[in-house]
BABA-902884 format. One record per residue: residue in three letters; x, y, z negated of N, C-alpha, C, CB in turn. Coordinates in steps of 0.02 Angstrom, whole numbers, plus 50000, padded with zeros to 5 digits. Glycine has a CB too. Example, Ala and Ser with C-alpha at 12.3 -4.5 7.8 and 13.67 -1.06 7.14 Angstrom:
BEGIN
ALA506604971649610506154977549610506604983549610505654977649548
SER506424988849646506844994749643506455000249606507044997049714
% end
This chain:
BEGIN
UNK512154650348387512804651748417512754650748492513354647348386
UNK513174653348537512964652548614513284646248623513234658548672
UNK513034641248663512924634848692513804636548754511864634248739
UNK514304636748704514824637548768515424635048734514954646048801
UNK515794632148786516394626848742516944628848714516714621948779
UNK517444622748672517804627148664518454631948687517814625548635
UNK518704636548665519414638548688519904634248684519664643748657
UNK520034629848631520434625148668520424620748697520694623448653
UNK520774619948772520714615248841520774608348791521484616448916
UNK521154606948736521134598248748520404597848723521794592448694
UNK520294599448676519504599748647518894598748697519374607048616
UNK519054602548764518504602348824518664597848861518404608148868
UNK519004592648847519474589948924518934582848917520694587748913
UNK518614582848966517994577848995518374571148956517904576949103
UNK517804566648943517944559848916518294555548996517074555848878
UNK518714554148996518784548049063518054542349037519854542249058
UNK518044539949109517814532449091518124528049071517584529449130
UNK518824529249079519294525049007519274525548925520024526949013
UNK519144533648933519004534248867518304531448833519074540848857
UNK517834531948871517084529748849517154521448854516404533248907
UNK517244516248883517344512248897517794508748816517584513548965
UNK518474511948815518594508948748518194510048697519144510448724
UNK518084515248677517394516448644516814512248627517114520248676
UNK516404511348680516074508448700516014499848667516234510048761
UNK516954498048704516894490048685517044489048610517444485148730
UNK517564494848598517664492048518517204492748481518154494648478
UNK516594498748486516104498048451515514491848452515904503348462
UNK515554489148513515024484648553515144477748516515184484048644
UNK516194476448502516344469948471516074470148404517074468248469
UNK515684473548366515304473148321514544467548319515214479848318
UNK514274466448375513804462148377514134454748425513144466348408
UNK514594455848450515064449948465515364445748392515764453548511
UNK515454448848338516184445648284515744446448233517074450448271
UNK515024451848205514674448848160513944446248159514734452348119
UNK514104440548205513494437748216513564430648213513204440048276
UNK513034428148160513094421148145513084417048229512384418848088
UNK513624411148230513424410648319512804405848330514124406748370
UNK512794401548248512094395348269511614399348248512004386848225
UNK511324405848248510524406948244510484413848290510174408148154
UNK511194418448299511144424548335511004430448276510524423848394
UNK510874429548202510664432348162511514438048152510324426748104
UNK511214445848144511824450548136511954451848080511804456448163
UNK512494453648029512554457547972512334464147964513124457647958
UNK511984465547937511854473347913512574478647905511474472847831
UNK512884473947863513524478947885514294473647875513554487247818
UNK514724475647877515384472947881515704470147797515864479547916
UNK515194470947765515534469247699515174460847713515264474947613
UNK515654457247680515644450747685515104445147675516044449747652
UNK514834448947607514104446247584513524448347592514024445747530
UNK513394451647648512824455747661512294451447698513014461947702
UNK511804452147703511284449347748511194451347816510724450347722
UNK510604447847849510654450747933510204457047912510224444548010
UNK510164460147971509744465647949509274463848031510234474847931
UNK508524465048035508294465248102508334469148120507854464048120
UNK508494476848100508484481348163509164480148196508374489648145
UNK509834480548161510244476348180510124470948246510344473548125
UNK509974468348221509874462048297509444464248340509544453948282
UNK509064467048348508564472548388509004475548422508124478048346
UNK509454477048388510144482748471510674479848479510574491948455
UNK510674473948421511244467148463510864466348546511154456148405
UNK510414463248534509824461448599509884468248650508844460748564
UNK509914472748630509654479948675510504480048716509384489748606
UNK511004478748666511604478548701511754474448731512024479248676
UNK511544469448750511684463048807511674465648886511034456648800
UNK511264471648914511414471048945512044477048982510914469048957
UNK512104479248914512934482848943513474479248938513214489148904
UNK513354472448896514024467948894513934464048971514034461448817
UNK513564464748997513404461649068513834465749104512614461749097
UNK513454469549120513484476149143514274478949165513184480249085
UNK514624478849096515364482549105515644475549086515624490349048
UNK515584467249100516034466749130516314459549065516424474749146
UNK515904463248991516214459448941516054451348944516004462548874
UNK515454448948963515054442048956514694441449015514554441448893
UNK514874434449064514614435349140513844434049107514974428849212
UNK513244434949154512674436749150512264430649130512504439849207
UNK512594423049168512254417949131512414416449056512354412149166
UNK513054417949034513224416248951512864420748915514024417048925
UNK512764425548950512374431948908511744431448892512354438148941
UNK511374426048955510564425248933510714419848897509914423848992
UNK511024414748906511064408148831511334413548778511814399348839
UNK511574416548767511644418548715510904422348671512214422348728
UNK510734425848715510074428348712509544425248714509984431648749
UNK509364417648747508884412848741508974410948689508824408148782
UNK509674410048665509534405748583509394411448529510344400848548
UNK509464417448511509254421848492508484421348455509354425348541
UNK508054421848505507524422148528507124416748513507584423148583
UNK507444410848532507204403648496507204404948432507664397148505
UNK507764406248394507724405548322507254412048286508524405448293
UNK507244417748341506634419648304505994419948279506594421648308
UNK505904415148350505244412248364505034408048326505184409448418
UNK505694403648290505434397548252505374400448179505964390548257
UNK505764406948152505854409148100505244408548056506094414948109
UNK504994407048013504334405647943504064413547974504704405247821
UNK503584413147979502944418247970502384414947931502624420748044
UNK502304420447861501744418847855501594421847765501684410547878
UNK501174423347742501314426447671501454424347599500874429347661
UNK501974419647621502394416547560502954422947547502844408047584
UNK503444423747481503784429147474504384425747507503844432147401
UNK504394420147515505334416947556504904416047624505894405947517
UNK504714418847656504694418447734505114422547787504054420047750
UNK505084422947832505474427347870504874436447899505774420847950
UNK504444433647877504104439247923503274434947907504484439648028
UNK502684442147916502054440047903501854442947993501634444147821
UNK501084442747993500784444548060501384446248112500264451248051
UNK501774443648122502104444348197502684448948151501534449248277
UNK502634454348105503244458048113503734453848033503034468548109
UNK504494456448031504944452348007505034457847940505624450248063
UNK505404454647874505894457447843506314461447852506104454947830
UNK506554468147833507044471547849507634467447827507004478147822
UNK507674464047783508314459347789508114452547791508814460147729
UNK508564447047819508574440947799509214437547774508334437847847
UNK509114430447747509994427847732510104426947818510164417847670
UNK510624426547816510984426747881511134418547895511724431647875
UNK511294414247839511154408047859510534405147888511264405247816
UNK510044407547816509244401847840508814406547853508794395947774
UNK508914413347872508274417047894507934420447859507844413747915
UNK507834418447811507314418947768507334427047694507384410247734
UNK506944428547697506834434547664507334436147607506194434347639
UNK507624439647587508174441147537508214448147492508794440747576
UNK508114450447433508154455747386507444456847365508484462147416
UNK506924452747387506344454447370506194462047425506354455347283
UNK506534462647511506434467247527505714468547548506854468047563
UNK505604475447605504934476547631504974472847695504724484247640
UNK504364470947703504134467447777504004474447825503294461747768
UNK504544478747869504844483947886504414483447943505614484447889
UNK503854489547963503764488248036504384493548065502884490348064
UNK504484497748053505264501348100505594497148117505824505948066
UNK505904493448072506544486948099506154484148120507054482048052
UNK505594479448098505264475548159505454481848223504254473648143
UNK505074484348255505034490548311505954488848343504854501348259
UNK506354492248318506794489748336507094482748382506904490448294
UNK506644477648320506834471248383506494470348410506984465148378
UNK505984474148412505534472248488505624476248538504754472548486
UNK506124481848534506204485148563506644480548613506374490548531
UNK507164479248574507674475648597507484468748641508074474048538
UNK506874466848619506794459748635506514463048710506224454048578
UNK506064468948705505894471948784506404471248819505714479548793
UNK506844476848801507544476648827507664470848875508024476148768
UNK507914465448824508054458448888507574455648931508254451648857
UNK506884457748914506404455248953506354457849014505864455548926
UNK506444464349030506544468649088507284466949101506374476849075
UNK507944463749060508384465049096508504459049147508894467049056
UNK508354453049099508224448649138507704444149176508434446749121
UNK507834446849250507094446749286507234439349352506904457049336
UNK507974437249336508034431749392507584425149371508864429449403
UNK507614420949431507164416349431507364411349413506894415449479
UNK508004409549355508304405149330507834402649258509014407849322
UNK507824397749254507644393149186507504398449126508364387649161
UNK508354397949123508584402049055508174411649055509704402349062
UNK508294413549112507774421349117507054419849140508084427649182
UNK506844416049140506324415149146506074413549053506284409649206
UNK506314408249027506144407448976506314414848901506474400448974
UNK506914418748939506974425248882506254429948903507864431048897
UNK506034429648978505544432248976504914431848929505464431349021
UNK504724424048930504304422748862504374422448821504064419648848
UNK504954420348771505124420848728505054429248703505674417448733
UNK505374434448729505644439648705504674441748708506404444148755
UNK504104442848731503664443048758503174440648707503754440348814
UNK503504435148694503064432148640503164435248565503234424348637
UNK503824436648555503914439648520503834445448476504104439048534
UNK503684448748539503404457048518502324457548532503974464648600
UNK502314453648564501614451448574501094449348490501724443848630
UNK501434444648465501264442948414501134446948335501644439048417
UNK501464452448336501284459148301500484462648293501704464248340
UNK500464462248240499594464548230499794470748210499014460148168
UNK499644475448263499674482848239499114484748200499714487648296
UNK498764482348218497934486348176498204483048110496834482648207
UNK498304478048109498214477048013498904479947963498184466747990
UNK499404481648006499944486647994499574494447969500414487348073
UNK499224497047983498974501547973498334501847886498714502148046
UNK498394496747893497864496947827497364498947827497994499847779
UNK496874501447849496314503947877496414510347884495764502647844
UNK497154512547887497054520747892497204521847987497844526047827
UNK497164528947994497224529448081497994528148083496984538148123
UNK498464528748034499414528848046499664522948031499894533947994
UNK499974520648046500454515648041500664516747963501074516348099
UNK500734510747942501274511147869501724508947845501144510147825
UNK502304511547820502854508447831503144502047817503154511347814
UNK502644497247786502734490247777502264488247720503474488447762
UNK502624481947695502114476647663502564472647618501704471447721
UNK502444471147539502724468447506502194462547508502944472147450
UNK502434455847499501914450447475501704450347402502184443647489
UNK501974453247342501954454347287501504461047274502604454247267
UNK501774465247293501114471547289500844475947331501204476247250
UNK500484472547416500454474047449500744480647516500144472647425
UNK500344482747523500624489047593500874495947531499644492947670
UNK501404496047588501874501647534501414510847565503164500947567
UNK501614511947504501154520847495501324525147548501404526247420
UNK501624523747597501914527747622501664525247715502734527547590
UNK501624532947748501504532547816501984535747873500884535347821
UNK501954534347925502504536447982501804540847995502934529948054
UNK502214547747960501774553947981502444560548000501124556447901
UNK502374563348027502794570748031503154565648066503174576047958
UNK503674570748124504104568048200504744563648159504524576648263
UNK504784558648184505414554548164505574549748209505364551248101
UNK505844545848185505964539348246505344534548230506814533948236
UNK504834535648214504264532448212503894534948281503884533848142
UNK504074537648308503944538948392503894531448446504694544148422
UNK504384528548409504504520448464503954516748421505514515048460
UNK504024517148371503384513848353502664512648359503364514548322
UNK502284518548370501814522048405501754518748475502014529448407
UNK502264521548511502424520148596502274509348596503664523748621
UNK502584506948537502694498548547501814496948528503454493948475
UNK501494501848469500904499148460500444501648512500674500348394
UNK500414507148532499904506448588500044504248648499644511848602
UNK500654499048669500734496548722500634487948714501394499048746
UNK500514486448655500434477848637499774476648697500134475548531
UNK499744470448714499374469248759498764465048719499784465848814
UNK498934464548665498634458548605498364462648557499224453248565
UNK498684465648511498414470048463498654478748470498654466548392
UNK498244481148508498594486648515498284491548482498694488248577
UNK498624497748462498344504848422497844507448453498834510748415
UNK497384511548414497014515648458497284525348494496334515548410
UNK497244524848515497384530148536497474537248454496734530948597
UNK496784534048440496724538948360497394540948327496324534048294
UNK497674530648322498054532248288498954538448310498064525248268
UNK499044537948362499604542048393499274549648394499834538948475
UNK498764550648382498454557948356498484560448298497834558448361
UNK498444555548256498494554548163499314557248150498394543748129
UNK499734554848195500494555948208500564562048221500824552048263
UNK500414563848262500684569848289500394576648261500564569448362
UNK499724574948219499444580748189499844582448137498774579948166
UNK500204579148098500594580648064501384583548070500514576448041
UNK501404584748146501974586048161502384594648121501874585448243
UNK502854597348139502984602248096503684605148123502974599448022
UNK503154610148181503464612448234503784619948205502934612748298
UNK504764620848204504724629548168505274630048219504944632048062
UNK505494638348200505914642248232506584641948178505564649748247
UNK507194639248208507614639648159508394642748170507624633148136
UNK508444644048158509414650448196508934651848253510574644748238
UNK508424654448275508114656748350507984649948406508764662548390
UNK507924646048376507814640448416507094635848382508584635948416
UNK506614636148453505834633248446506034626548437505254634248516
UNK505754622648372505824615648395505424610948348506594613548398
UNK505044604948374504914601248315505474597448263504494596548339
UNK505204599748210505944598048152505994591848108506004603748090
UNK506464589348112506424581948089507254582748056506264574948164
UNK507514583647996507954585847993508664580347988507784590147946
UNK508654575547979509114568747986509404569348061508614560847976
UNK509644570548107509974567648160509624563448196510494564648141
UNK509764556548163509554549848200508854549348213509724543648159
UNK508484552148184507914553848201507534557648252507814555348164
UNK508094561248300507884562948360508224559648413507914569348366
UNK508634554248378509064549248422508684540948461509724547148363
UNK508414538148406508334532048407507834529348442508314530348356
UNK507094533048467506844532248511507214533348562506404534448509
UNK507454537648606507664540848644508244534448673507864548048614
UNK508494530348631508754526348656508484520548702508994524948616
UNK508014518448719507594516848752507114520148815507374515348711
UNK507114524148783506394526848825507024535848870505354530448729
UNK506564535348916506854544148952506404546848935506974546249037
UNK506404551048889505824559048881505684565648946506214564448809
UNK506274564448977506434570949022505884571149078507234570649060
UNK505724575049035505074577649102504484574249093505264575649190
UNK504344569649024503524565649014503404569948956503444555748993
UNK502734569448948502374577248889501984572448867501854586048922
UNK501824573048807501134570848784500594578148764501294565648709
UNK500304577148745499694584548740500214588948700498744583248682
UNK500384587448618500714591148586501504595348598500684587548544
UNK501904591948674502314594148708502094599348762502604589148729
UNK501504595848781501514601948848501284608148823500994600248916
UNK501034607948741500654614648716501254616448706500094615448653
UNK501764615948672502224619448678502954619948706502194620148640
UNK502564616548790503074620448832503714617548848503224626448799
UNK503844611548824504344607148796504364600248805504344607648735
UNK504864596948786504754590048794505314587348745504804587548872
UNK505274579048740505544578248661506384576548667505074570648615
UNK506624578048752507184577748761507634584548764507184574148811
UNK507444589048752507454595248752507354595548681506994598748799
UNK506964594048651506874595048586507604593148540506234590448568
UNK507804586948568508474582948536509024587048549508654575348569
UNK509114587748606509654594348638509564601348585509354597248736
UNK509044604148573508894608448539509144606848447508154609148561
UNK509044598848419509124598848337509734599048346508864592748287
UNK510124594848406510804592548407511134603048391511034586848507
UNK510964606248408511364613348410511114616048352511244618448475
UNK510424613848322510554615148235511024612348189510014613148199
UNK511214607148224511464605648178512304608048176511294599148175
UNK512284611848229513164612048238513074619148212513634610848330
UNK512544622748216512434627348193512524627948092511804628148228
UNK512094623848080512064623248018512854622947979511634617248011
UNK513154619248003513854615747995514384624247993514054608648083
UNK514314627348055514564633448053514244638647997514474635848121
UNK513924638347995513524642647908513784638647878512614643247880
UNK513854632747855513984629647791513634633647755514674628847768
UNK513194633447727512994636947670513234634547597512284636847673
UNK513414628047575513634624647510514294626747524513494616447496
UNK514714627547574515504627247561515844619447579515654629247474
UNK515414616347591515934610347611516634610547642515624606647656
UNK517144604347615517714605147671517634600847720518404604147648
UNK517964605947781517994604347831517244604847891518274598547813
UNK516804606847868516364608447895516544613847944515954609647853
UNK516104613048016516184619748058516204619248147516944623148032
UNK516384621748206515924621348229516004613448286515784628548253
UNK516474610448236516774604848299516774598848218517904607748357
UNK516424598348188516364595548135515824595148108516694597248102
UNK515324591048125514584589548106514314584648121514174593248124
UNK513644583648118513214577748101513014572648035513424574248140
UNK512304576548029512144574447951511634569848003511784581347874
UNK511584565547945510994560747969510934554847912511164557148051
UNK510714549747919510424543147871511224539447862509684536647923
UNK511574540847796512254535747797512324536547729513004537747844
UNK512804530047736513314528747654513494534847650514104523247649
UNK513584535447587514094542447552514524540447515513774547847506
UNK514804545147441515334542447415515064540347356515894546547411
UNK514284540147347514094536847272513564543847248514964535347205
UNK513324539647192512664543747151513174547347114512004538747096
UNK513604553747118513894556747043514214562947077514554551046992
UNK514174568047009514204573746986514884575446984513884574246931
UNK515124579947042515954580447020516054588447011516574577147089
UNK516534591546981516614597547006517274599147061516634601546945
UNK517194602347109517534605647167517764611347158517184606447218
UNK518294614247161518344620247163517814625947105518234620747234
UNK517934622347053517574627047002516694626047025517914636347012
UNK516444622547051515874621547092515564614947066516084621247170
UNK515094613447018514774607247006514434604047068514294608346952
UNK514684598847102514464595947164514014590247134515094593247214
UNK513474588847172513144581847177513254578047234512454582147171
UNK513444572147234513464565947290513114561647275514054562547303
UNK512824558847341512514553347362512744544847373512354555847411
UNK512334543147374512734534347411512074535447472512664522947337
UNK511994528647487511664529547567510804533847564511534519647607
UNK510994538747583510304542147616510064546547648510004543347592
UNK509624547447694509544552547752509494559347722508874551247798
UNK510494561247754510604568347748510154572547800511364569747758
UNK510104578347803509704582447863510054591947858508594581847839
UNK509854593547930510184600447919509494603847957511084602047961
UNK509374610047933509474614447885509524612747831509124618147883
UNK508804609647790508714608947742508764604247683508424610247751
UNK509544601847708509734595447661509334588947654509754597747593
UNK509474584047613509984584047558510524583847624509964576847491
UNK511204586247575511734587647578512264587747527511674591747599
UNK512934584647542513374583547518514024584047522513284580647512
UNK514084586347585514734586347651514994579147679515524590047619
UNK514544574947668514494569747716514284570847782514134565447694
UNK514884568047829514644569647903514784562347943515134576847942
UNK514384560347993514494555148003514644556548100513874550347968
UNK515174551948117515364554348192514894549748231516244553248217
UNK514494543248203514514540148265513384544748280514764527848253
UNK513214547348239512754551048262512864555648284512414552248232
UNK513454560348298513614566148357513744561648407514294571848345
UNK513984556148414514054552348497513334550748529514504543848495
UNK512714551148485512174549148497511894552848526511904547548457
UNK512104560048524511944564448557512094566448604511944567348539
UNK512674562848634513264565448705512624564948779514204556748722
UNK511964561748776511484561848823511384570148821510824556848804
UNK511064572948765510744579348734511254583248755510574579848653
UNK511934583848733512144591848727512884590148743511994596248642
UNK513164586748808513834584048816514394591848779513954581648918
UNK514184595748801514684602048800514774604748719514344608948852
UNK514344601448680514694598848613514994594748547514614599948604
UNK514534590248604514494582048566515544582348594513634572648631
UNK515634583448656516274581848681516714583948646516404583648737
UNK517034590548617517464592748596517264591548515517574599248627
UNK516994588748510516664588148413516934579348416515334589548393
UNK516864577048473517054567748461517854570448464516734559848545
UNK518024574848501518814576348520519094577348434518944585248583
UNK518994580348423519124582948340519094578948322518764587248296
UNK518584573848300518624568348263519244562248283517924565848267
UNK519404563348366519824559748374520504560148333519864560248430
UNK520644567448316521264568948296521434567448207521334576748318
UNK520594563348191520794561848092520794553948104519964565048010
UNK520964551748040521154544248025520394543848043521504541047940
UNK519994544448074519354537748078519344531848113518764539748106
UNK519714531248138519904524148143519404522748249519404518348045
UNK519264528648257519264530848334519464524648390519854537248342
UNK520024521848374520274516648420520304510148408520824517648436
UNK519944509848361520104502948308519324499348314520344505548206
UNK519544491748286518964486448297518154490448251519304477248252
UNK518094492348306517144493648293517164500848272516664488148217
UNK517674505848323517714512648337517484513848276517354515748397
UNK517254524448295517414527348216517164526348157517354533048209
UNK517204525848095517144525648038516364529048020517754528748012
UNK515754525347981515134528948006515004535047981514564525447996
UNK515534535847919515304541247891516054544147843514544539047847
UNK516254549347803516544552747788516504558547746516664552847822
UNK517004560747709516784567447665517484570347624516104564947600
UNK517464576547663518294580147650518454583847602518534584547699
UNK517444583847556517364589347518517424584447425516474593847547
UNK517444575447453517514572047401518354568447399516904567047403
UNK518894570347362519464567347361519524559747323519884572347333
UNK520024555847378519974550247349520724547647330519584545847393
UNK521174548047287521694544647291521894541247299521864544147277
UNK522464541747369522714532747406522414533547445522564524847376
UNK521834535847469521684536547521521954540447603521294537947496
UNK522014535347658522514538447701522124546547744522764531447762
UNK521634547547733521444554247751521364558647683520754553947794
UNK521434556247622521404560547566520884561847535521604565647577
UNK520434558147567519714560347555519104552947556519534566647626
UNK518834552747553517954549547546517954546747635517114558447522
UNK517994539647665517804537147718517614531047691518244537247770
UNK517034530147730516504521547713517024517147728515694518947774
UNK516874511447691517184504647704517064501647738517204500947671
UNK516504503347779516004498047808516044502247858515234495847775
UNK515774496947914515154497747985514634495347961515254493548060
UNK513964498048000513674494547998512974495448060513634494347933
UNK512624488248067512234485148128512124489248149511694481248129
UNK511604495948136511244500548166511504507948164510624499848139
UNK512034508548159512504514048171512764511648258513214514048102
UNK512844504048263513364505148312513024504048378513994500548302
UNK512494501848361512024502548417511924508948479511444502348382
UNK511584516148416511604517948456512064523348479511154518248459
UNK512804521648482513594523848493513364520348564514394520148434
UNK513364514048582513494509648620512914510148681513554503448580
UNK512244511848672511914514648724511894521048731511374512948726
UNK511914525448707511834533448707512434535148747511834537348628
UNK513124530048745513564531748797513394528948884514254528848769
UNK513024524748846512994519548936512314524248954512744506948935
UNK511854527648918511354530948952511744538148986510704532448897
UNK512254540248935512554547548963512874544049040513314551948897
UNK513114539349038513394536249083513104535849154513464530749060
UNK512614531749143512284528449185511354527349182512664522349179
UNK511274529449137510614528349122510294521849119510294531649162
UNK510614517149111510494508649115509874507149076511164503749080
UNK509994510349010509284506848973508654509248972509334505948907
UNK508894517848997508144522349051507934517949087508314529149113
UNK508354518649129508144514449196507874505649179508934514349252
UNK508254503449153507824494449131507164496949095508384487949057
UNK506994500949043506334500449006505864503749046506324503348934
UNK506204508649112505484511149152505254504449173505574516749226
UNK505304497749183505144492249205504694489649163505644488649217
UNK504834489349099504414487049027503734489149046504664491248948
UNK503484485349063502564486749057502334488848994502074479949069
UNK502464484748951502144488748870502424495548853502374483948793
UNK503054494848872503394505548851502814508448899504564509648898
UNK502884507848959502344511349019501684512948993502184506249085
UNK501444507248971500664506748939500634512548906500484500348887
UNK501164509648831501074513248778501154523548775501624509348735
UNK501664523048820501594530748830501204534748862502004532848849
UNK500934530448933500084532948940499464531948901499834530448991
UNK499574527548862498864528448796499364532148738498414518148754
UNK499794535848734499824542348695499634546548735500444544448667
UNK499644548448798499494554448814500094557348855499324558148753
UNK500634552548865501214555148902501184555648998501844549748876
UNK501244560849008501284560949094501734565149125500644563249128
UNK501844562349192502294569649232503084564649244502464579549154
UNK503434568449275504194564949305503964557849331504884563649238
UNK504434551249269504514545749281503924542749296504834543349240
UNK503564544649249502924541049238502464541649298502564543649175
% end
């Protein structure tokens, strides 16, 4: 469809910085109100009994310094808040018992939120690890004064992500793998084909301690799975968030690695490019969903309305509960989630804008404690329900993350600009092969 806005003026009418700003904080009071205050540990999501999750606290950390920044937490409460963080992760059990917090340097995708410590029998996650080391970079570059307390997040956060054995993450293969049970070792599965396993890559070949070989970010990218789709060249990764979540960190615009400059491109351009499949896709509807179309989209990794079989409109439907939707090629359900079209407002303002506008105008709860609702579905009816339909109960950690930088980067570029400082991001994207602009 042509890249042009819409006919109606309120739909196009620019965000104020009032408007981004509320946004911004009500989504942001999410790592303010669910976060244990004696360890810094976050909830995975808003339901009451849930555990911390680390990627979660990984963009608690990454968001500290926009609560600086705009104003919410003056800059010394913000590094005690962040020094104690950091302490308790440091002290957290490593080591290959099944109740520990984390083995070789990287953590549990969940812990209890009281004592730390490992919970559901989950995977020892290097992505969520990645995440909080992302984050732990984050404060290490943000805080660079010569006070006690930033001096000590420097090592701490440093030490933190340092301590990660990438080579034995890999298993003797050239790729990374996606984790480690203590019960039946490294799980079957590899960060192969384009995803947000991009930051991962970038964190292992920048460790100063155990770092990747070059091989391995080749092993990655050979598998990539570059097509032409509605007339648009692009590498395809079909979830959303998956051309989001590096990108929150790092600026692509204008750095190539070999497999970009062959074709001509770069992976910020690339995001700009899925972001208009997907609005594309949404306008085909091909299943018929309601409410789908061209100010109404974003499939990506979320809750749904459950594992079951309904019929619609003379139409046997299948639904999901939480899992990475993707467009073109599904899965699909008419679950759409708003706060991954805000993720995109860097990529493609001239439709991310009038598509957040729309959403402004349904019950998602837009203005309310910990902004919009993560996910939704108009095509599943719910009775009693005040939109009539299928909306999550929950927030949750790593949805609101990246709402909360993807606006301050459209903004301002704050967390571009702090991680060009990160020596290990720097490293790591020149031992992939990245050059040109920033770099």
């Amino acid at each position: 469809m042509p890249e042009m806005l819409s006919t109606d003026p309120d739909l196009n009418r620019l965000p104020t910085d009032e408007d981004l700003s509320r946004l911004q904080f009500t989504t942001l009071l999410y790592y303010l109100q669910v976060t244990n205050p004696d360890n810094g540990l976050v909830r995975d999501k808003t339901e009451p009994t849930a555990p911390a999750s680390i990627a979660a606290i990984g963009m608690a950390l990454a968001t500290i310094p926009v609560i600086v920044e705009r104003g919410v937490i003056i800059r010394e409460f913000a590094a005690k808040i962040t020094r104690r963080r950091l302490r308790y992760l440091m002290d957290c059990a490593q080591g290959p018992e099944p109740d520990s917090s984390g083995y070789k340097g990287f953590f549990y995708h969940f812990l209890d939120i009281e004592t730390g410590r490992r919970v559901w029998q989950c995977e020892l996650s290097t992505i969520d690890s990645a995440f909080l080391f992302a984050g732990a970079l984050t404060v290490a570059a943000y805080f660079d004064g010569d006070t006690a307390a930033e001096a000590e997040i420097r090592q701490l956060a440093n030490a933190l992500y340092e301590r990660a054995d990438w080579n034995w993450a890999c298993d003797g293969g050239p790729s990374l793998t996606h984790g480690w049970h203590p019960e039946t070792g490294f799980i079957p599965h590899r960060w192969q084909g384009y995803d947000e396993g991009l930051l991962l890559y970038i964190l292992g070949l920048g460790s100063p301690t155990h770092p990747l070989e070059p091989a391995s970010y080749a092993a990655y990218t050979a598998t990539y799975d570059w097509k032409n789709i509605y007339g648009r060249d692009l590498l395809h990764s079909g979830p959303l968030f998956t051309h989001q979540l590096s990108h929150m960190w790092v600026d692509f615009r204008g750095i190539r690695d070999e497999f970009m400059r062959q074709h001509d491109s770069d992976y910020f351009e690339n995001s700009r490019r899925a972001t208009f499949v997907q609005q594309e896709y949404a306008v085909r509807n091909p299943m018929n969903f309601v409410g789908y179309g061209q100010y109404c989209w974003g499939f990506t990794a979320s809750d749904g309305p459950g594992w079951v079989t309904r019929e619609v409109g003379g139409v046997e439907c299948q639904f999901f509960d939480y899992i990475a939707r993707g467009a073109p090629f599904g899965p699909d359900d008419g679950t759409v989630s708003p706060w991954v079209v805000i993720a995109s407002l860097p990529f493609a303002p001239e439709i991310v804008i009038p598509t957040v506008r729309n959403f402004a105008r349904m019950n998602l709860g837009m203005t309310r404690l910990y902004g919009f609702k993560p996910s939704f579905n108009q095509t599943f009816g719910v009775e009693g329900s005040p939109t009539g339909s299928w909306v999550s109960p929950y927030h949750f950690g790593i949805d609101q993350g990246p709402v909360v930088l993807m606006i301050e980067n459209y903004r301002t570029g704050l967390l571009w600009n702090i991680m060009r400082r990160s020596p290990p991001i720097r490293a790591g994207l020149q031992r992939a092969g990245f050059s040109g602009g920033w770099l």
